[in-house]
HTML snippet that shows the backbone in 3Dmol.js (N, CA, C, O; Angstrom):
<script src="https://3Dmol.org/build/3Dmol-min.js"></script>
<div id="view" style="width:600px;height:400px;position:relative"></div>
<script>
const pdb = `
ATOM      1  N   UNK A   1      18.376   8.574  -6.732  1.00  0.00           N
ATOM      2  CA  UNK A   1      17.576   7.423  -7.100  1.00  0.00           C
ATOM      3  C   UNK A   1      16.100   7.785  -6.979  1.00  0.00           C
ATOM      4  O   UNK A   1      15.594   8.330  -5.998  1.00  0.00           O
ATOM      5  N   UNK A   2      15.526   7.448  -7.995  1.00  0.00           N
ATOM      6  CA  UNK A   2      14.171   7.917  -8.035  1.00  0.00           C
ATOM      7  C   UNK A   2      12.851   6.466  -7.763  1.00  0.00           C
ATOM      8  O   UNK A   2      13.006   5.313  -8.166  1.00  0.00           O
ATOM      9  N   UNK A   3      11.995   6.836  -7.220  1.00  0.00           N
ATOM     10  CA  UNK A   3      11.007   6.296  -6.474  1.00  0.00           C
ATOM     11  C   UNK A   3      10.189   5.670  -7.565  1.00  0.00           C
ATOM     12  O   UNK A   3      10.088   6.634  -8.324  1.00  0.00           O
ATOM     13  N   UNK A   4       9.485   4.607  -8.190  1.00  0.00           N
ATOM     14  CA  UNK A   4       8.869   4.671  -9.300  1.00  0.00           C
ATOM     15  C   UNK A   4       7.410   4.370  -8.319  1.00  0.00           C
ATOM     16  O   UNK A   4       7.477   3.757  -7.254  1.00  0.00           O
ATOM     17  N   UNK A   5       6.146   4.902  -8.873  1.00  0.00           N
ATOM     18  CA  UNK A   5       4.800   5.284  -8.530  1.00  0.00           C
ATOM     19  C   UNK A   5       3.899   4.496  -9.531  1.00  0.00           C
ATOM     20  O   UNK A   5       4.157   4.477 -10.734  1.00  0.00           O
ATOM     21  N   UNK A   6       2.732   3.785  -8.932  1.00  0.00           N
ATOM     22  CA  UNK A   6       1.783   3.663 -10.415  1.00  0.00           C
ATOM     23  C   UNK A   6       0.701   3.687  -9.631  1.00  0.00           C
ATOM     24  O   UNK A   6       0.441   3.098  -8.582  1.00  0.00           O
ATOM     25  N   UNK A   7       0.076   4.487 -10.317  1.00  0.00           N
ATOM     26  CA  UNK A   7      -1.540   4.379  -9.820  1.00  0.00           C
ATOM     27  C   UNK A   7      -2.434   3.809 -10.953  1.00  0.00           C
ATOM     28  O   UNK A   7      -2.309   4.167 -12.124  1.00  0.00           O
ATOM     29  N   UNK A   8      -3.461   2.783 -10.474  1.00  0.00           N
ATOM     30  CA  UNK A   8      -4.128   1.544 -11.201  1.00  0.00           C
ATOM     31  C   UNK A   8      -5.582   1.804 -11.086  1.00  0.00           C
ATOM     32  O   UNK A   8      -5.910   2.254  -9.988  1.00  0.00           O
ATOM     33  N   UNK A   9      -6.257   1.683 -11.696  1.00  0.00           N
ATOM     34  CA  UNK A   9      -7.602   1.758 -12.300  1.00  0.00           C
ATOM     35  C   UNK A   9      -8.281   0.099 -13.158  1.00  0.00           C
ATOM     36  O   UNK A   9      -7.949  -0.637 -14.087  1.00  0.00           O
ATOM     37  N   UNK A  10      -9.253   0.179 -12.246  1.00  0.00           N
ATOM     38  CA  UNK A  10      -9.566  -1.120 -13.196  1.00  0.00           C
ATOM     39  C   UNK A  10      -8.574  -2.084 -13.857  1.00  0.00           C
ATOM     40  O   UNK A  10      -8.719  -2.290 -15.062  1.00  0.00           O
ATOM     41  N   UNK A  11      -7.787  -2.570 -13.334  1.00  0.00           N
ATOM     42  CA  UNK A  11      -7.155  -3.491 -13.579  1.00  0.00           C
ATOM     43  C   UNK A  11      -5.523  -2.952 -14.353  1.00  0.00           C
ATOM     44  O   UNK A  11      -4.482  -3.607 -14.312  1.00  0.00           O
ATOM     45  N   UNK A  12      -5.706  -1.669 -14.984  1.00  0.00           N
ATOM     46  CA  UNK A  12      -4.958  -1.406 -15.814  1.00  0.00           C
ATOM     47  C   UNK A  12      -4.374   0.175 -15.042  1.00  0.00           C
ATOM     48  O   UNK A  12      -5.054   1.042 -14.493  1.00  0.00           O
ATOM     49  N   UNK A  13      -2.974   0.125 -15.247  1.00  0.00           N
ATOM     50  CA  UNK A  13      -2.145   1.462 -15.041  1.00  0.00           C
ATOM     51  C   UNK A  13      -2.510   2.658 -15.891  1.00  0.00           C
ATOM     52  O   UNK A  13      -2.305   2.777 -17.098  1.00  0.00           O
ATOM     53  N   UNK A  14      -3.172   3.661 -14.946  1.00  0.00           N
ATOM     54  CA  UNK A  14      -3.589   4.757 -15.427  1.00  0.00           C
ATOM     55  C   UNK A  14      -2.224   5.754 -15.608  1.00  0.00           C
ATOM     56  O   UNK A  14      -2.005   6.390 -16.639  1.00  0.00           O
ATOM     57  N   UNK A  15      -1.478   5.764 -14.582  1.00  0.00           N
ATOM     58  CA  UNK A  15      -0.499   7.167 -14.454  1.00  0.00           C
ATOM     59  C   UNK A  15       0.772   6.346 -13.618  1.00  0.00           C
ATOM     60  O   UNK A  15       0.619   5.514 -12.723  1.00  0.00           O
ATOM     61  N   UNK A  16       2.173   6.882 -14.236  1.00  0.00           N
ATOM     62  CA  UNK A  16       3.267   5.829 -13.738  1.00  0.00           C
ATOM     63  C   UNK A  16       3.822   7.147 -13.681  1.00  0.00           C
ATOM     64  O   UNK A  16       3.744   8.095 -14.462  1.00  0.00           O
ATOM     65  N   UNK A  17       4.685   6.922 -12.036  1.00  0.00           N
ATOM     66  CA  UNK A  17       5.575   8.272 -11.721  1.00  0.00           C
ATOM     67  C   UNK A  17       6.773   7.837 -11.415  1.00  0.00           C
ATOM     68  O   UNK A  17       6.785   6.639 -11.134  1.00  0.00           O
ATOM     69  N   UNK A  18       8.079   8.527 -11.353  1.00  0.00           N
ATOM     70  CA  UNK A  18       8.853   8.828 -10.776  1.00  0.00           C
ATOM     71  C   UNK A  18       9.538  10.005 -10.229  1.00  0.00           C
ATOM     72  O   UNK A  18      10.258  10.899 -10.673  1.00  0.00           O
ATOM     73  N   UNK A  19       8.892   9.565  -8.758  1.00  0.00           N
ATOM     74  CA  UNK A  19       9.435  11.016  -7.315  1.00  0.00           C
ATOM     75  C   UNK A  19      11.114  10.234  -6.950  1.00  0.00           C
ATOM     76  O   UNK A  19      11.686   9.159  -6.765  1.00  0.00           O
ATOM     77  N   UNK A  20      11.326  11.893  -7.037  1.00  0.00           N
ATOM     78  CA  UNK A  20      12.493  11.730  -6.408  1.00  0.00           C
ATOM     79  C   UNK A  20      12.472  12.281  -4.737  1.00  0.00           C
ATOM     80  O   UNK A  20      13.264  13.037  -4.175  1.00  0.00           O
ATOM     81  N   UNK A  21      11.515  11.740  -4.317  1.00  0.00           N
ATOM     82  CA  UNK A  21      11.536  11.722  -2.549  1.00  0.00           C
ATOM     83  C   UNK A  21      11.325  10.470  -2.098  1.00  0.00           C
ATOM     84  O   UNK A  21      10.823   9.637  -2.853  1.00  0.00           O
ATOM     85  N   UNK A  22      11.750  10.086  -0.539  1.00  0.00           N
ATOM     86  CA  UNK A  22      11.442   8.985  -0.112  1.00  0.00           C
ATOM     87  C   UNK A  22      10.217   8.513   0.347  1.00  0.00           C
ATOM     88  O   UNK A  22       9.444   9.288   0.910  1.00  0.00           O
ATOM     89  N   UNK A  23       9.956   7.404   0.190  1.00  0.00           N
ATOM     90  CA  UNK A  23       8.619   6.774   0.867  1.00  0.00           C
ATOM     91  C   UNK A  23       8.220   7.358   2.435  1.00  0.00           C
ATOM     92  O   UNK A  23       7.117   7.758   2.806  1.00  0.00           O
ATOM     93  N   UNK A  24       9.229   7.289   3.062  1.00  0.00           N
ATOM     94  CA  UNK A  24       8.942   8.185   4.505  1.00  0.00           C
ATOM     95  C   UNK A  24       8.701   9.362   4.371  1.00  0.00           C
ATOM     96  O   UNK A  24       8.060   9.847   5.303  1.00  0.00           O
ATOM     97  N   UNK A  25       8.988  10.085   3.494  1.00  0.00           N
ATOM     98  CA  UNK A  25       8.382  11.671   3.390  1.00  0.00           C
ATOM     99  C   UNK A  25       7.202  11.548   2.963  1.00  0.00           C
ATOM    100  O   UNK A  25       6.252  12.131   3.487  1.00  0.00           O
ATOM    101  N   UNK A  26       7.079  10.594   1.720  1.00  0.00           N
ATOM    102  CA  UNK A  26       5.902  10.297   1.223  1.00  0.00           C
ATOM    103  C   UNK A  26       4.518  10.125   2.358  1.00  0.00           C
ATOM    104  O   UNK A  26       3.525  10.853   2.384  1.00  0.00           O
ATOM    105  N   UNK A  27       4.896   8.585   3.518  1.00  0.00           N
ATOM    106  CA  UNK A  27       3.741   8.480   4.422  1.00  0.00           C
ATOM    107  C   UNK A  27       3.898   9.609   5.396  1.00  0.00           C
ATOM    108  O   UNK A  27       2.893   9.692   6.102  1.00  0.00           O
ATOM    109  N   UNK A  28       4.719  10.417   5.650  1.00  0.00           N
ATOM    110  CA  UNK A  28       4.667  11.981   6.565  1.00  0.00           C
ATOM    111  C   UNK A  28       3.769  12.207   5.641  1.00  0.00           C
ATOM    112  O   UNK A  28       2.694  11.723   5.993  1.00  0.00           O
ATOM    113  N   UNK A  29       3.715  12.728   4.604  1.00  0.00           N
ATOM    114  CA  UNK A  29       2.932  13.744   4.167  1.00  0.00           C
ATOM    115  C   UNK A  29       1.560  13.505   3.404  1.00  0.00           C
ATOM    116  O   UNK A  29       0.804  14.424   3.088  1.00  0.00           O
ATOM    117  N   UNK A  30       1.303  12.014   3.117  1.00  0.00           N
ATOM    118  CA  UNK A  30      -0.300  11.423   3.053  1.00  0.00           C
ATOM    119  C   UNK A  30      -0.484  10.521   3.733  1.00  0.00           C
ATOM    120  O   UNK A  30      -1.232   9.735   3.152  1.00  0.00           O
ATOM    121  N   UNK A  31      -0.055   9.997   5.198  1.00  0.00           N
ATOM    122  CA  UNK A  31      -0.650   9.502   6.133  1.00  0.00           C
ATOM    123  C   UNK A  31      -2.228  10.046   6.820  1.00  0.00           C
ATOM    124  O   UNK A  31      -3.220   9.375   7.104  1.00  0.00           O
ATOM    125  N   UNK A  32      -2.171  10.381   6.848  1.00  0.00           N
ATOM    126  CA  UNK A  32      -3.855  11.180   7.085  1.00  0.00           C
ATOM    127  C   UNK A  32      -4.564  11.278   6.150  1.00  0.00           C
ATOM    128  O   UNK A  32      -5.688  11.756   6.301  1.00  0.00           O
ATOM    129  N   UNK A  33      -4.111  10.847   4.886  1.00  0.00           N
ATOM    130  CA  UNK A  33      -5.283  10.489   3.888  1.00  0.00           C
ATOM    131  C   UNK A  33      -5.681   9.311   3.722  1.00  0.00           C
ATOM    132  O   UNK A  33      -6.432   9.132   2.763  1.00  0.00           O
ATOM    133  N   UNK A  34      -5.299   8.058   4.634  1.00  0.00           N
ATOM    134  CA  UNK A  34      -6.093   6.837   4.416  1.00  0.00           C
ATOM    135  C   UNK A  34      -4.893   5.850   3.784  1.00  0.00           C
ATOM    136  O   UNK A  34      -4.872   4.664   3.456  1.00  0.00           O
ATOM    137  N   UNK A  35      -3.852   6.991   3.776  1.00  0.00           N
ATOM    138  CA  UNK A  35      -2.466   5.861   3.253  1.00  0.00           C
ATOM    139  C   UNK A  35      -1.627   5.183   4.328  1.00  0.00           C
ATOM    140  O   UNK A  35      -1.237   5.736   5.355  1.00  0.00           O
ATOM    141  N   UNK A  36      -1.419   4.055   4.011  1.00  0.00           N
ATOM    142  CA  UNK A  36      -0.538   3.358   5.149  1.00  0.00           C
ATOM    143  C   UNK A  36       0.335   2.815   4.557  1.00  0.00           C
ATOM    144  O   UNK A  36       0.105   2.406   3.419  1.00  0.00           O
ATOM    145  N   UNK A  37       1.766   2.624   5.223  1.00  0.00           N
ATOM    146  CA  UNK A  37       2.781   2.094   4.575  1.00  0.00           C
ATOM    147  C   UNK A  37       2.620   0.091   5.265  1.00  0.00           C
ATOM    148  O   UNK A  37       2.344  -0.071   6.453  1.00  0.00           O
ATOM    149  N   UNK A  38       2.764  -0.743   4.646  1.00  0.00           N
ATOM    150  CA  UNK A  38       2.642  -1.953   4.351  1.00  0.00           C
ATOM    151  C   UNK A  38       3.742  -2.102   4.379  1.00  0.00           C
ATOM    152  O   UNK A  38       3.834  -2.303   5.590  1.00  0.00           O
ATOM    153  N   UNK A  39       5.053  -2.200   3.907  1.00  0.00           N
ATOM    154  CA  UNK A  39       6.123  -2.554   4.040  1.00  0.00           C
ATOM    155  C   UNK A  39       7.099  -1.402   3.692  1.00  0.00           C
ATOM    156  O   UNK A  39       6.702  -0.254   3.490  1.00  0.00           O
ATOM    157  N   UNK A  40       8.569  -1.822   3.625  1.00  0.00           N
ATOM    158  CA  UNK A  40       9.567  -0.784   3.486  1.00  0.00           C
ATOM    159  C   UNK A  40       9.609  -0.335   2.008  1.00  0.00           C
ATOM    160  O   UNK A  40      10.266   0.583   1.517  1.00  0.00           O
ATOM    161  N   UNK A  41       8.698  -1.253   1.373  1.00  0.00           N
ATOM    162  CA  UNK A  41       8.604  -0.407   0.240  1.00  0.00           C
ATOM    163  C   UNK A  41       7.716  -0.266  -0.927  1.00  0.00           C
ATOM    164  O   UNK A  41       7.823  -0.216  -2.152  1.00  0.00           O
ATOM    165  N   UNK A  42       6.427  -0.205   0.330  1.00  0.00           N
ATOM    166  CA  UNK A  42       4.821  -0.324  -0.670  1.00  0.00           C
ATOM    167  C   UNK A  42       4.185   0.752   0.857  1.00  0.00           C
ATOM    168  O   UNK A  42       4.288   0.499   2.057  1.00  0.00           O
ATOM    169  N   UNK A  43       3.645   1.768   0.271  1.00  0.00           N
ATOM    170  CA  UNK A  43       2.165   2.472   0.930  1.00  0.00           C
ATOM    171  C   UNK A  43       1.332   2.339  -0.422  1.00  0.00           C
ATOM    172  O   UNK A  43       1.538   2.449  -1.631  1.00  0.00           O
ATOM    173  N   UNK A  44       0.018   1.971   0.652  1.00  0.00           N
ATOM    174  CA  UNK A  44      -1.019   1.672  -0.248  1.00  0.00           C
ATOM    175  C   UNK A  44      -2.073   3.014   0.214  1.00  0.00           C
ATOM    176  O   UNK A  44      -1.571   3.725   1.084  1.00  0.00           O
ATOM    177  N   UNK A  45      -3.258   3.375  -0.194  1.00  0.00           N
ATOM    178  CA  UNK A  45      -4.468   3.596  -0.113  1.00  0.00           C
ATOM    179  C   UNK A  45      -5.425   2.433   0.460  1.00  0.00           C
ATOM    180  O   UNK A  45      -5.701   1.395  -0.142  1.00  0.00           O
ATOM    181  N   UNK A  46      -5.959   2.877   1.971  1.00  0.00           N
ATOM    182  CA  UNK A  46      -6.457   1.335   2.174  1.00  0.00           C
ATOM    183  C   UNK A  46      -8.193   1.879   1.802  1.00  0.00           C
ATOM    184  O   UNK A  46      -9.194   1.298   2.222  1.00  0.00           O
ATOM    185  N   UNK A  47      -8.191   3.031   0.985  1.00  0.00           N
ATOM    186  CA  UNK A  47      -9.628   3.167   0.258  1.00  0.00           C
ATOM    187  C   UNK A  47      -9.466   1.760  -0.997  1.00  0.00           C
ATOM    188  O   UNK A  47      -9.980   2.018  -2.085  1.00  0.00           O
ATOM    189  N   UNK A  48      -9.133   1.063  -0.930  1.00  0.00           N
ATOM    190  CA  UNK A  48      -8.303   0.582  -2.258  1.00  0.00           C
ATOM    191  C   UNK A  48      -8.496  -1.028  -1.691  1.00  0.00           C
ATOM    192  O   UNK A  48      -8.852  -1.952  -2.422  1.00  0.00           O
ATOM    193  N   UNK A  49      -8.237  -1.138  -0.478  1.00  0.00           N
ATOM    194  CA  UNK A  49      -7.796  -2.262  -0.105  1.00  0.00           C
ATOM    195  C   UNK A  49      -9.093  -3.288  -0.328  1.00  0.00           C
ATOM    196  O   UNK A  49     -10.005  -2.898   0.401  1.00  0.00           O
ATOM    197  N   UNK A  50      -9.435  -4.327  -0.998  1.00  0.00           N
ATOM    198  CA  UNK A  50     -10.571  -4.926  -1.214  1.00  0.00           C
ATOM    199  C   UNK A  50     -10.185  -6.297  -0.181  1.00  0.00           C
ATOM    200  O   UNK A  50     -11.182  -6.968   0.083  1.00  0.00           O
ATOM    201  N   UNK A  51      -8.806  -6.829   0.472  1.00  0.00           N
ATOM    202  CA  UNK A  51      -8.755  -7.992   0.566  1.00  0.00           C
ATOM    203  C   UNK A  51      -7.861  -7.909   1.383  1.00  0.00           C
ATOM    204  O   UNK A  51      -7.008  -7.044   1.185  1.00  0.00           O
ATOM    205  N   UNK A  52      -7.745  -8.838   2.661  1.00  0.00           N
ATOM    206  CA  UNK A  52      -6.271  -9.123   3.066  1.00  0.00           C
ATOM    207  C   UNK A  52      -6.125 -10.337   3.362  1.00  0.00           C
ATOM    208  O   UNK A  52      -6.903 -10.843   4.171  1.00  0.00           O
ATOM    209  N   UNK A  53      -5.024 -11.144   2.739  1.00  0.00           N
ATOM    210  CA  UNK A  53      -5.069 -12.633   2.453  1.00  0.00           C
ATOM    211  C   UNK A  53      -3.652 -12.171   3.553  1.00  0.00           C
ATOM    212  O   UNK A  53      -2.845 -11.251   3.681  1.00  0.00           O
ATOM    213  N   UNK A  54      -4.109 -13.877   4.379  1.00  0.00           N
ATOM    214  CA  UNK A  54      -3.131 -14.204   5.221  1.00  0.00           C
ATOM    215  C   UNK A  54      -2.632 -15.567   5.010  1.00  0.00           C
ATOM    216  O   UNK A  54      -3.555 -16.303   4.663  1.00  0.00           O
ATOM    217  N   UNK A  55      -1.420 -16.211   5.101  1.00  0.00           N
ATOM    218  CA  UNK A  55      -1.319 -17.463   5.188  1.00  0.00           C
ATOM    219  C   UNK A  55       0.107 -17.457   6.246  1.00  0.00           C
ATOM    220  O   UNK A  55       1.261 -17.153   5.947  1.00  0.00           O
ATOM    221  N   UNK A  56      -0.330 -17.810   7.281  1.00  0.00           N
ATOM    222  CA  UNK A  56       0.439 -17.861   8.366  1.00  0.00           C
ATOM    223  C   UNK A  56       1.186 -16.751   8.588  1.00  0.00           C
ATOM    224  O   UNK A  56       0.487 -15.751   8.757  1.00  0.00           O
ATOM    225  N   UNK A  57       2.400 -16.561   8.650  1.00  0.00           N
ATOM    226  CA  UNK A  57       2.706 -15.241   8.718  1.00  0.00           C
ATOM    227  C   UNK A  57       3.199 -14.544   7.637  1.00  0.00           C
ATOM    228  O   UNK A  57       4.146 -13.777   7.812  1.00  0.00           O
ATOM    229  N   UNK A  58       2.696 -14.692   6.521  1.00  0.00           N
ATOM    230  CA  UNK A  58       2.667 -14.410   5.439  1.00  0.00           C
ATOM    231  C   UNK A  58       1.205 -13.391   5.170  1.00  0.00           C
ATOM    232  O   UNK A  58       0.112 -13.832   5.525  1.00  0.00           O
ATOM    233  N   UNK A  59       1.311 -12.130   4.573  1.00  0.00           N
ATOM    234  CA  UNK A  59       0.171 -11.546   4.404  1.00  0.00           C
ATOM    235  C   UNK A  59       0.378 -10.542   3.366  1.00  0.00           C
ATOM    236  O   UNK A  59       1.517 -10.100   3.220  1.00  0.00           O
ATOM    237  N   UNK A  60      -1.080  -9.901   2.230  1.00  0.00           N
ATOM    238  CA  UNK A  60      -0.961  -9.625   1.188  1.00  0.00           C
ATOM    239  C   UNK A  60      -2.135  -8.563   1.138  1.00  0.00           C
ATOM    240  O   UNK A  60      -3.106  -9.182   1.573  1.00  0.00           O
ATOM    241  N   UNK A  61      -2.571  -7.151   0.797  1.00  0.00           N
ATOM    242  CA  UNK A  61      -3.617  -6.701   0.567  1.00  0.00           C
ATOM    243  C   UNK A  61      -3.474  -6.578  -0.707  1.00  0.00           C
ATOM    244  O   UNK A  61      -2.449  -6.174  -1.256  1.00  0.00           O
ATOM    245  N   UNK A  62      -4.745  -7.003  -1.390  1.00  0.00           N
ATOM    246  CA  UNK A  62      -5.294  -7.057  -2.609  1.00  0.00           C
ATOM    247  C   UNK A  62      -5.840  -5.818  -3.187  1.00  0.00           C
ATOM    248  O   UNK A  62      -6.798  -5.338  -2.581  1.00  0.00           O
ATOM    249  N   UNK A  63      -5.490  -5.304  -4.070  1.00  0.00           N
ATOM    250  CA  UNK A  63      -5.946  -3.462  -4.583  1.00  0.00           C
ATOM    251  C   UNK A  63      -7.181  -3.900  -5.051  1.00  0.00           C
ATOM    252  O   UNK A  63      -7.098  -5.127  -5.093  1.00  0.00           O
ATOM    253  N   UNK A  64      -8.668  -3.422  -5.555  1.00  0.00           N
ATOM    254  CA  UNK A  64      -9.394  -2.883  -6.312  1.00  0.00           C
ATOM    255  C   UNK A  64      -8.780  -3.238  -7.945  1.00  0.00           C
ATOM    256  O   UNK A  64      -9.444  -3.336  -8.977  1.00  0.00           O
ATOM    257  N   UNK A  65      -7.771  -3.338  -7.824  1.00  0.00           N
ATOM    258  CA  UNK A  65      -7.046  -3.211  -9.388  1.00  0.00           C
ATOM    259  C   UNK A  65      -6.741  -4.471  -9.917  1.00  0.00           C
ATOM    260  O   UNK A  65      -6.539  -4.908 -11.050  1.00  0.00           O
ATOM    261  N   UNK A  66      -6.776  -5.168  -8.211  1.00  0.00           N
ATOM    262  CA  UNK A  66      -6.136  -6.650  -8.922  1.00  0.00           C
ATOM    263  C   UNK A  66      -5.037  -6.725  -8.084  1.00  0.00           C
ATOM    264  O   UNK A  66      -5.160  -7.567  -7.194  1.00  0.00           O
ATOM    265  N   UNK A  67      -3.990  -6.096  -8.095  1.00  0.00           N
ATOM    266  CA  UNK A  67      -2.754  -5.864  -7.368  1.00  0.00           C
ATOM    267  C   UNK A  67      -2.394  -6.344  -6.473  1.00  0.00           C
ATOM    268  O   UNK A  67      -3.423  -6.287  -5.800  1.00  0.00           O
ATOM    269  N   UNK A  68      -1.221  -7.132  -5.465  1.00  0.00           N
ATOM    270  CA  UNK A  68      -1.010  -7.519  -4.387  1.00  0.00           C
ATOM    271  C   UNK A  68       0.234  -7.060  -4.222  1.00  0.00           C
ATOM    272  O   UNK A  68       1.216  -7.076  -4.964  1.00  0.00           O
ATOM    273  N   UNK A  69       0.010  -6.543  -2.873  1.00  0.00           N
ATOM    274  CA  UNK A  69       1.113  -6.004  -2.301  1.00  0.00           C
ATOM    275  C   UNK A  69       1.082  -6.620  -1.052  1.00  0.00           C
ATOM    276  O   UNK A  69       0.141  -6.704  -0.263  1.00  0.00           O
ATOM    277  N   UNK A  70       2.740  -7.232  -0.923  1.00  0.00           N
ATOM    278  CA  UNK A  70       2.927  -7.715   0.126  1.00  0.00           C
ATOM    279  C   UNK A  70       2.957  -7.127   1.658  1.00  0.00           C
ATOM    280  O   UNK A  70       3.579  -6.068   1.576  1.00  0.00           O
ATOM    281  N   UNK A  71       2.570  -7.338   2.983  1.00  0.00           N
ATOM    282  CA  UNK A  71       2.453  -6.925   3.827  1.00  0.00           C
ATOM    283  C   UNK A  71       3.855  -7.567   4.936  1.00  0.00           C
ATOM    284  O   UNK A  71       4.051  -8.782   4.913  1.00  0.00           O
ATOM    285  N   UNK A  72       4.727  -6.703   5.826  1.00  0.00           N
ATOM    286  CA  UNK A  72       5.646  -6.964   6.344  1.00  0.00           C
ATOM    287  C   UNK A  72       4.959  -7.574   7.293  1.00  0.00           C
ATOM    288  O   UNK A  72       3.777  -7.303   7.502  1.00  0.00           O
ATOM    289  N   UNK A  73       5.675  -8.530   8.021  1.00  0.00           N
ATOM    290  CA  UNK A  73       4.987  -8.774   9.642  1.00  0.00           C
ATOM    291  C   UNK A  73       5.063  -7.589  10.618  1.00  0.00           C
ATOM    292  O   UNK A  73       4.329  -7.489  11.601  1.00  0.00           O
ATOM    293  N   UNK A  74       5.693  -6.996  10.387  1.00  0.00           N
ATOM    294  CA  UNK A  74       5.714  -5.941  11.683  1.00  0.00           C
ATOM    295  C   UNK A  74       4.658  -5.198  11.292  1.00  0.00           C
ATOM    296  O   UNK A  74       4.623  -4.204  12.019  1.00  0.00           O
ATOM    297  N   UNK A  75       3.798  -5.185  10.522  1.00  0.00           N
ATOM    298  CA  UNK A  75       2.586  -3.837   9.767  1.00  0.00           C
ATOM    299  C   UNK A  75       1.621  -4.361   9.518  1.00  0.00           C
ATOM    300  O   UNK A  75       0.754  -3.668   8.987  1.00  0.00           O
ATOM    301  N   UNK A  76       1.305  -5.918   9.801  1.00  0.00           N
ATOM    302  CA  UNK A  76       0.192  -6.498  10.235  1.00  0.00           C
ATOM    303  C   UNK A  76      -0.700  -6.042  10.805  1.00  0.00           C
ATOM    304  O   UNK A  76      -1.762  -5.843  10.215  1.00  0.00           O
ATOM    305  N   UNK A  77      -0.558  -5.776  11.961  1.00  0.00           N
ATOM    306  CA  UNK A  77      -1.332  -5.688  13.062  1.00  0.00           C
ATOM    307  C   UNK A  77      -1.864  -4.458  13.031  1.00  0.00           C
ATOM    308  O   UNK A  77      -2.824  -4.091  13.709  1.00  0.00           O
ATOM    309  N   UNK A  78      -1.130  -3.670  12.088  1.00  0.00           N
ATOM    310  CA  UNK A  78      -1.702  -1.699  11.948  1.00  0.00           C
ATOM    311  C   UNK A  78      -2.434  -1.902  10.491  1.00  0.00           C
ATOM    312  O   UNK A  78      -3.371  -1.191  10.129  1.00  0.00           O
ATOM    313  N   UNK A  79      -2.070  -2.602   9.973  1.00  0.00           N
ATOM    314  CA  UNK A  79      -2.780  -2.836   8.256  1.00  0.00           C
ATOM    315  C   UNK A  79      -4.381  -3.548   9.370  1.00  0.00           C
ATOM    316  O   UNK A  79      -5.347  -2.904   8.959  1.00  0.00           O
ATOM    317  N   UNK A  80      -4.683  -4.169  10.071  1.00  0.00           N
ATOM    318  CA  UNK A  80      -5.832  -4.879  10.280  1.00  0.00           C
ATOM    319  C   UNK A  80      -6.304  -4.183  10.772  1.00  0.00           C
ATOM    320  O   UNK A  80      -7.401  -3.820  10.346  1.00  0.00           O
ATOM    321  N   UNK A  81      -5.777  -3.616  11.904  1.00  0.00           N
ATOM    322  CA  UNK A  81      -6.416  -2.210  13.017  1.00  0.00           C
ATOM    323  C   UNK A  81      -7.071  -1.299  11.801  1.00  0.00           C
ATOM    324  O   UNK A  81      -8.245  -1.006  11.576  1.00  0.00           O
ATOM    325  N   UNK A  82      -6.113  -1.042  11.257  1.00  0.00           N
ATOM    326  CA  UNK A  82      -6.855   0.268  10.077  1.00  0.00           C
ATOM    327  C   UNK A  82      -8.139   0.111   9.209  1.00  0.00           C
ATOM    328  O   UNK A  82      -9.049   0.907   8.976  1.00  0.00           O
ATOM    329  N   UNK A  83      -7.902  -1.288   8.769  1.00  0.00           N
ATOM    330  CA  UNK A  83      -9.162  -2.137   7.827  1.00  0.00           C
ATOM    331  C   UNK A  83     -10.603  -2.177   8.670  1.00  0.00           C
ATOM    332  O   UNK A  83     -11.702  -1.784   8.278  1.00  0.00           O
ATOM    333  N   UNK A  84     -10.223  -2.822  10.048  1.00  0.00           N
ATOM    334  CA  UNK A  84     -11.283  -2.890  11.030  1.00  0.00           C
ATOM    335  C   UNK A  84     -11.765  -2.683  12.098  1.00  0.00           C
ATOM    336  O   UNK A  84     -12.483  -3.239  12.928  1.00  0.00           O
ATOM    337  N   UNK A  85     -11.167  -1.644  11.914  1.00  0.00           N
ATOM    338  CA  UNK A  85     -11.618  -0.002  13.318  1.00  0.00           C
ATOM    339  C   UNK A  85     -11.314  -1.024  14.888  1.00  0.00           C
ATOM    340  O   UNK A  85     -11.450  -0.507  15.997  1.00  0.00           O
TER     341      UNK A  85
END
`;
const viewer = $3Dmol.createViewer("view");
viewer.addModel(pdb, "pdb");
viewer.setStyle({}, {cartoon: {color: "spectrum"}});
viewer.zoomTo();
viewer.render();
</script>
């Protein structure tokens, strides 16, 4: 089963992938570039991150692109730490 990827530019999908590796290999191996995994099945770039909308325990970072990706509750608290040192 393959992984599908899109990386977004100005509002619009520049480059659409499919890896056949998992998201956990994935944040092993660009975690130290500013990527954080958000839920079990979104890592974002938080160079990227323009926004993080909360509504109770409900939470969302907003891409540069437009994009929202939902945030788990358990990855809250490391998605905010990361945003605001």
């Amino acid at each position: 089963m393959g992984l599908d990827v899109s990386r977004h530019h100005d509002k619009e999908p520049v480059e659409e992938y499919v890896l056949n590796d998992s998201l956990q290999r994935l944040e092993a191996r660009f975690g130290g570039f500013d990527f954080l995994r958000v839920h079990r099945g979104a890592l974002v770039n938080l160079g990227y991150v323009v926004a993080v909308q909360r509504k109770g325990r409900i939470a969302q970072v907003e891409l540069q692109s437009g994009r929202r990706v939902d945030v788990a509750r358990r990855c809250i608290a490391s998605v905010m730490r990361r945003l605001h040192g």
